[in-house]
N, C-alpha and C positions, 0 to 999 in steps of 0.2 A: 504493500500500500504506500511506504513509504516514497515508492519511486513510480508510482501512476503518474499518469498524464495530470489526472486532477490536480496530485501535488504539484506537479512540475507549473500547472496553471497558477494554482494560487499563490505559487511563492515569487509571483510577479507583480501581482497588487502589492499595492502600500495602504499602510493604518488607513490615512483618511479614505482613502474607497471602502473601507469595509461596511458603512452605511450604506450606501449607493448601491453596492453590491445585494447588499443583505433586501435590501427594496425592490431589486431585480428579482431577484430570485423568488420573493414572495407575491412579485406580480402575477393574477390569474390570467392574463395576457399572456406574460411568457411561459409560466408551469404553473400546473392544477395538481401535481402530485405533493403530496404532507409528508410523505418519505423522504423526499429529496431536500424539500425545506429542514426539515427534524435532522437532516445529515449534514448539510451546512451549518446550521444552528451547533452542531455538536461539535464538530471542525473548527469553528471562530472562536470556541472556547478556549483553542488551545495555540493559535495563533498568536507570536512569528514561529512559535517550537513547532515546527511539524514532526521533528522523530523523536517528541515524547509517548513513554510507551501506551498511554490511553488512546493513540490515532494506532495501535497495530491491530489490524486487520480481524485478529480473535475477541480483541477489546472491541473493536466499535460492533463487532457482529452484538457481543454480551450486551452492551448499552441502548442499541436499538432494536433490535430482530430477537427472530429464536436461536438456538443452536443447531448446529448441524451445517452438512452442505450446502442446502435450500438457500440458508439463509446468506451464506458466503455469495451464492451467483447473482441473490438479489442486492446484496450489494455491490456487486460489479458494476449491475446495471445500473443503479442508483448513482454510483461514484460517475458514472459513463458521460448520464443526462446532465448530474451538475457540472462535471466540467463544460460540456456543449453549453452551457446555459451561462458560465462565467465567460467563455468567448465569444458568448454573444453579446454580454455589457463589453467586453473590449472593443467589439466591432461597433457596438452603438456610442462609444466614446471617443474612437476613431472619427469614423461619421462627421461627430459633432464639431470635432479638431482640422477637417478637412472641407472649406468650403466650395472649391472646386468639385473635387466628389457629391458634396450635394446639390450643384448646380448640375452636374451631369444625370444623376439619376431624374432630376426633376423634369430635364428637356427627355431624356429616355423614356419616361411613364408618359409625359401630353403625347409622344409620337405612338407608341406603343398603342396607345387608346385612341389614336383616330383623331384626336383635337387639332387638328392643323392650326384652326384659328389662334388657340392661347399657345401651343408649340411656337407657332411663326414671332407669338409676342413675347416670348419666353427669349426665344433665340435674340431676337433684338433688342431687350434689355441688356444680356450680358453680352452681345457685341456691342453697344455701345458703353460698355466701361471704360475710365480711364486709360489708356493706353499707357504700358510699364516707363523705367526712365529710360537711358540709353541702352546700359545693359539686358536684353530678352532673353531669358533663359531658356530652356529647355522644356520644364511644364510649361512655358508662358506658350512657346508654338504646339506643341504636343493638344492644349485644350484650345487650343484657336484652333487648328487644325480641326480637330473631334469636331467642333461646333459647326462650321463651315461645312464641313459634309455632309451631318444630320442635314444641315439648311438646303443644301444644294440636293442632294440626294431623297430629300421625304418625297412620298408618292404624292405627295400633294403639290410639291413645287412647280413651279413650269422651267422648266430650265432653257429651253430655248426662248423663250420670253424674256430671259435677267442677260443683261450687257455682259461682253464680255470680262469686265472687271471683277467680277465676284469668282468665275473660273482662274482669273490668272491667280487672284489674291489667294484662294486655296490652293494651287502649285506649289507657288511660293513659302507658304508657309510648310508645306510639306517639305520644300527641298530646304528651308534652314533647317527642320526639324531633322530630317537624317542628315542634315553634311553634320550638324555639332554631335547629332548620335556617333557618326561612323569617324569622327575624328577622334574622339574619346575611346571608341573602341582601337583605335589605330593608336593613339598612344599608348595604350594598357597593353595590344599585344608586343610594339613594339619593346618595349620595357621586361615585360614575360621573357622574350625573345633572348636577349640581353643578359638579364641575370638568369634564368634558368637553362640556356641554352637551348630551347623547346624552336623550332623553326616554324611560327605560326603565320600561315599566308595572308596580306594584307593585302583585300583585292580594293580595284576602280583605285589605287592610291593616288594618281596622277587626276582624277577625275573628281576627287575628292577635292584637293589642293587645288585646282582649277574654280571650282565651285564656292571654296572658302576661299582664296582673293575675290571673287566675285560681292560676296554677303559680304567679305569683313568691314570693308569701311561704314556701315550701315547697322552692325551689330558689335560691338567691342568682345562678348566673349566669344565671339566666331573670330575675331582677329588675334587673342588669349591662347585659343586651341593652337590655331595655324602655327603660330610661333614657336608652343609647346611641340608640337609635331615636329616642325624643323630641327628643333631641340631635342628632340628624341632619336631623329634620325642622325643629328651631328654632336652628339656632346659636349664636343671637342670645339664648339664653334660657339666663340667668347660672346659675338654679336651677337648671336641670335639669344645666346642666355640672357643680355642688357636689355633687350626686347620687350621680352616676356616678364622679365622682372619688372621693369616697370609699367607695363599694363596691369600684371596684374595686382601689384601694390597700387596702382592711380584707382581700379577698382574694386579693390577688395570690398569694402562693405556693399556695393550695390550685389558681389556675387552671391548666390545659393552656400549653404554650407558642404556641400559635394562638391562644387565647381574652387570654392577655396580650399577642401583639403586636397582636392585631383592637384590642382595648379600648383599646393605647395608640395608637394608629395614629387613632382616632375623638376620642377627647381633643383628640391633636394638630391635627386639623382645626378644631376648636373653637379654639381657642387661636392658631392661624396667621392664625385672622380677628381677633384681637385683638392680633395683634402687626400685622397691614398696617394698621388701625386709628390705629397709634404709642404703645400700650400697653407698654411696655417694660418693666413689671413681665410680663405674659405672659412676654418671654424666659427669666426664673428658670424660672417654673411649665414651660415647656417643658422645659428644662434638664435640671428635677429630673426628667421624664418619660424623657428618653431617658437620664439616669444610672441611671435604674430598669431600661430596659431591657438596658444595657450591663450591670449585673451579675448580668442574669439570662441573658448569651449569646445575645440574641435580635437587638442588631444584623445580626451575620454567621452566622447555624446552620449555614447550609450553606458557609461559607469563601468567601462574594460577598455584596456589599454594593453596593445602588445611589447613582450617584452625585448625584442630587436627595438624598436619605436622608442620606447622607454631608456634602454640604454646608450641608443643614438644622441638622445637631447642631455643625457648626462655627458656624454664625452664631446658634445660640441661646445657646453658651457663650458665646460673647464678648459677645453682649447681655448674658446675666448675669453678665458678669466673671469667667467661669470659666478662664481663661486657663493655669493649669497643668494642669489637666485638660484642657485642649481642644487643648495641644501634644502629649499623653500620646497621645488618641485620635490624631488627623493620622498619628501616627507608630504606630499599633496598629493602624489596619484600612485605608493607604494600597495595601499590597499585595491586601485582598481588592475592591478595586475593577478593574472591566472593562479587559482589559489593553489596549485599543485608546484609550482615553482614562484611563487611569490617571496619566500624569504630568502631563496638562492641570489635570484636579481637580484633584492634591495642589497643583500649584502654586497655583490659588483658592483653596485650604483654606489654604495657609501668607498666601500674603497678605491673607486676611482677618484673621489671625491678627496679623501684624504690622502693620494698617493700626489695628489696636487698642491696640497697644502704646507709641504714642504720650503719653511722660511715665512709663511703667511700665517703666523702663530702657531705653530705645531714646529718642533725641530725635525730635523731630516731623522732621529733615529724614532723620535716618537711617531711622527706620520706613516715611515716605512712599517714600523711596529704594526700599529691599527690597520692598516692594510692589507699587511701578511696575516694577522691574525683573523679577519672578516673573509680571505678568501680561505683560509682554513676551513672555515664554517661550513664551504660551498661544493656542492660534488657537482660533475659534470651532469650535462642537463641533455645529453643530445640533440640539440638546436643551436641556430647560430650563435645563443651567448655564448657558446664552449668559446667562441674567435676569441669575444671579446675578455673572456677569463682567465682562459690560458693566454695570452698575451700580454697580461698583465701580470699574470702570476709570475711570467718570465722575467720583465722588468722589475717586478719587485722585488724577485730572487736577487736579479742583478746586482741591485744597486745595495739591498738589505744586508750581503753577502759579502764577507770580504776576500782578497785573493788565497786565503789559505786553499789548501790542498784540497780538505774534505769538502770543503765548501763551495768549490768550484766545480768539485763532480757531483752535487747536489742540484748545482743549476744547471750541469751538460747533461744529468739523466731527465730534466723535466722538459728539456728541449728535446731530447731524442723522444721521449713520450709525446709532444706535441706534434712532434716531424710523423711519427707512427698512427698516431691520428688521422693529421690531413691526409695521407696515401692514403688509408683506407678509407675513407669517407668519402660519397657520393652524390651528398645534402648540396654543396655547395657549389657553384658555377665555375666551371676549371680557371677564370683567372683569376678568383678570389683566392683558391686553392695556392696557385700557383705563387703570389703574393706573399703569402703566408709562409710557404715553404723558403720562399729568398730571407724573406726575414729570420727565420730560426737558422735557416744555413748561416748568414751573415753576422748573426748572433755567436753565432758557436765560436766564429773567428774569434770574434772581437772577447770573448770568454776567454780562449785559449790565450791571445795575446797579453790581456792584462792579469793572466795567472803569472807570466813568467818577468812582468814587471821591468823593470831597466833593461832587463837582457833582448825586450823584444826587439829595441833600435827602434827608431826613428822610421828607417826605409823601410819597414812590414807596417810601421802601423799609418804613414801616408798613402801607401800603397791598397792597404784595408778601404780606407777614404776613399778612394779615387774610383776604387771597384765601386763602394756604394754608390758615390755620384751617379756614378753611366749605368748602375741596374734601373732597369724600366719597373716598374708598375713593382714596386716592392714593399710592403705593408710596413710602417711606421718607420719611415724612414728619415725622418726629420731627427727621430730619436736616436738613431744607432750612429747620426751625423754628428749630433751633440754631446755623444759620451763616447766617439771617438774625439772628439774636441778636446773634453776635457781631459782625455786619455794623454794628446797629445802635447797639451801645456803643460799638463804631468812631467812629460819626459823630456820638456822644453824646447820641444821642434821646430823645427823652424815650419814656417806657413806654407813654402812651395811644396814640390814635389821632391 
């Protein structure tokens, strides 16, 4: 019982619906059964605990029915009907949250019944409503579209009788309505594409693109998509990223809250390749991306938050020294992450948090400390936090680690464990993969090098350097640039080569 559908319904209300509900349910409109009432009634008593032992299945049989089988099937059925009956208050408080939807059904019943006359007035009320601002969304053509066709289409119409202007204006709105549909699907696959390696076919794309210079100067987020699309297709192409960033920061509040996480979600990918780069101004431009998004409620809308999502917006804070804001979030949206790994993340999230705070009131042995010890806490989760854990975990060994003996083959076995990871694993997109594995490779060097301390020279550990520079696409490379730095002032090298 614990895991019925019913439960699974009710533990999606909240307290104050529980009135509303309980009114529902006692409506002789919607149920005439006193079983099902007396079963609700008995349910709310114990409400939010649903797996207290009075809701188990032999308890509620004993509290309302007889014993026996009988009485078990009749409660199935009983649990069956209230559930139907609580998603039928969700669907009538949907309804009431949705006035599009109620405009639609209301023109669907006058046609439905024959009324052409109040149909026809029906239809002309709500085309004549205010017309949106610049920005036209997606529902805004989708229900002008619906509308126009009912109007053009009822057997009542005369359509050869109406100017051609009412035919074009329904085309039109049909063809904004799929170019911004099939642009959006065109960026989504093209991204799929990308990170999963999945080769997913983008058809008409030339026809699409064609269509959207056509709309765009006329609708600003059909000029948003376009841009994002070119952005999707070239990454690498700085202008088109200055583009789209500023259309779509010029427009954010007129967008939908889909069209501002899509558009900030597409930035982001832009920008991820310019932080694995070692671009570290990117981490700001990220920063300011998802502080756009946090106070627009678009992190968590639905009260869950993924935890790649979740760990992203910690390690761009802390790139861009956000650090009191990035303690703020940790601790704002720790509970809406998946409860089955929810304590593993926070503890990533805090010790990334503090493996930063190193000279920012915390000393280098106490931050590395808190650090080491919170990913202690943490076992691997097989998801992409493992990147972000073990790759930290590496650094912190690093630096928490001094060149003794033992200690240094405490950091090369957790690298050879990370290295034995990435090969076997499949989860990730071979050049993240690939990435990664430069990193631990290059790690290892720079491990062995500063085990052996003055003796390593000068010439292996510029030459360490110079390797890093010219490695492509190699995961935190900014880092192993910096404590080859510091390796090098160490042994007081000169700058060249």
């Amino acid at each position: 019982m614990y895991n019925s559908r019913l439960f699974h319904v009710i533990r999606r209300l909240e307290t104050p619906e529980l009135r509303k509900v309980d009114d529902f349910v006692r409506s002789p409109y919607f149920n005439k059964d006193k079983r099902v009432v007396d079963l609700w009634v008995y349910i709310r008593r114990f409400y939010p605990d649903l797996t207290h032992p009075g809701l188990d299945r032999k308890a509620v049989c004993r509290a309302l029915f007889q014993q026996g089988e009988a009485a078990e099937n009749k409660l199935r059925a009983y649990m069956s009907r209230l559930a139907r009956l609580i998603e039928a208050y969700m669907e009538q408080e949907t309804l009431q949250s949705w006035p599009a939807l109620q405009d639609r059904l209301s023109v669907r019943t006058l046609r439905e019944r024959g009324d052409h006359f109040f149909f026809s007035q029906e239809v002309e009320r709500l085309g004549s409503r205010p017309e949106p601002g610049l920005v036209r969304t997606l529902d805004y053509f989708l229900e002008k579209w619906w509308l126009l066709h009912e109007a053009y289409f009822h057997s009542g119409s005369m359509k050869y009788d109406q100017d051609n202007q009412s035919l074009e204006e329904l085309i039109d709105t049909a063809d904004e309505a799929f170019v911004l549909l099939k642009l959006r699907y065109a960026c989504e696959t093209i991204q799929r594409r990308r990170r999963l390696g999945h080769h997913y076919p983008v058809r008409m794309l030339d026809e699409i693109s064609a269509a959207a210079a056509f709309f765009a100067p006329r609708n600003p987020l059909i000029a948003i998509y376009r841009q994002l699309l070119g952005l999707s297709l070239d990454p690498a192409d700085e202008a088109a990223y200055q583009v789209s960033h500023r259309l779509v920061t010029d427009h954010f509040q007129d967008l939908e809250d889909f069209d501002k996480a899509f558009s900030i979600k597409l930035l982001l990918s832009h920008i991820f390749k310019r932080i694995n780069e070692s671009n570290l101004q990117a981490g700001l431009e990220a920063w300011t991306l998802y502080a756009l998004a946090d106070k627009a409620g678009l992190i968590s809308p639905d009260g869950r938050v993924e935890s790649d999502v979740y760990l992203n917006v910690v390690v761009c804070a802390c790139l861009a020294g956000k650090f009191d804001w990035c303690h703020r979030f940790i601790g704002k949206y720790g509970d809406h992450l998946p409860e089955s790994e929810r304590e593993y993340i926070v503890n990533i999230a805090r010790a990334y948090w503090h493996y930063h705070q190193i000279g920012k009131g915390f000393s280098r042995e106490e931050a590395l400390e808190k650090a080491s010890s919170l990913l202690a806490d943490t076992h691997y989760l097989n998801t992409a936090a493992d990147l972000r854990f073990r790759s930290l975990q590496l650094r912190v060994f690093y630096e928490y680690y001094n060149e003794l003996f033992e200690e240094t083959r405490m950091v090369l076995s957790a690298a050879d464990s990370f290295e034995k990871y990435l090969r076997r694993t499949n989860q990730f997109p071979a050049v993240t993969r690939s990435a990664y594995l430069k990193f631990v490779q290059l790690l290892r060097k720079l491990v062995k090098l500063r085990a052996m301390g003055r003796s390593a020279g000068c010439k292996k550990v510029l030459q360490l350097r110079q390797t890093v520079h010219n490695t492509e696409l190699v995961a935190l490379k900014h880092w192993l640039l910096d404590k080859l730095e510091l390796f090098r002032t160490k042994l007081d090298c000169p700058e060249g080569n």
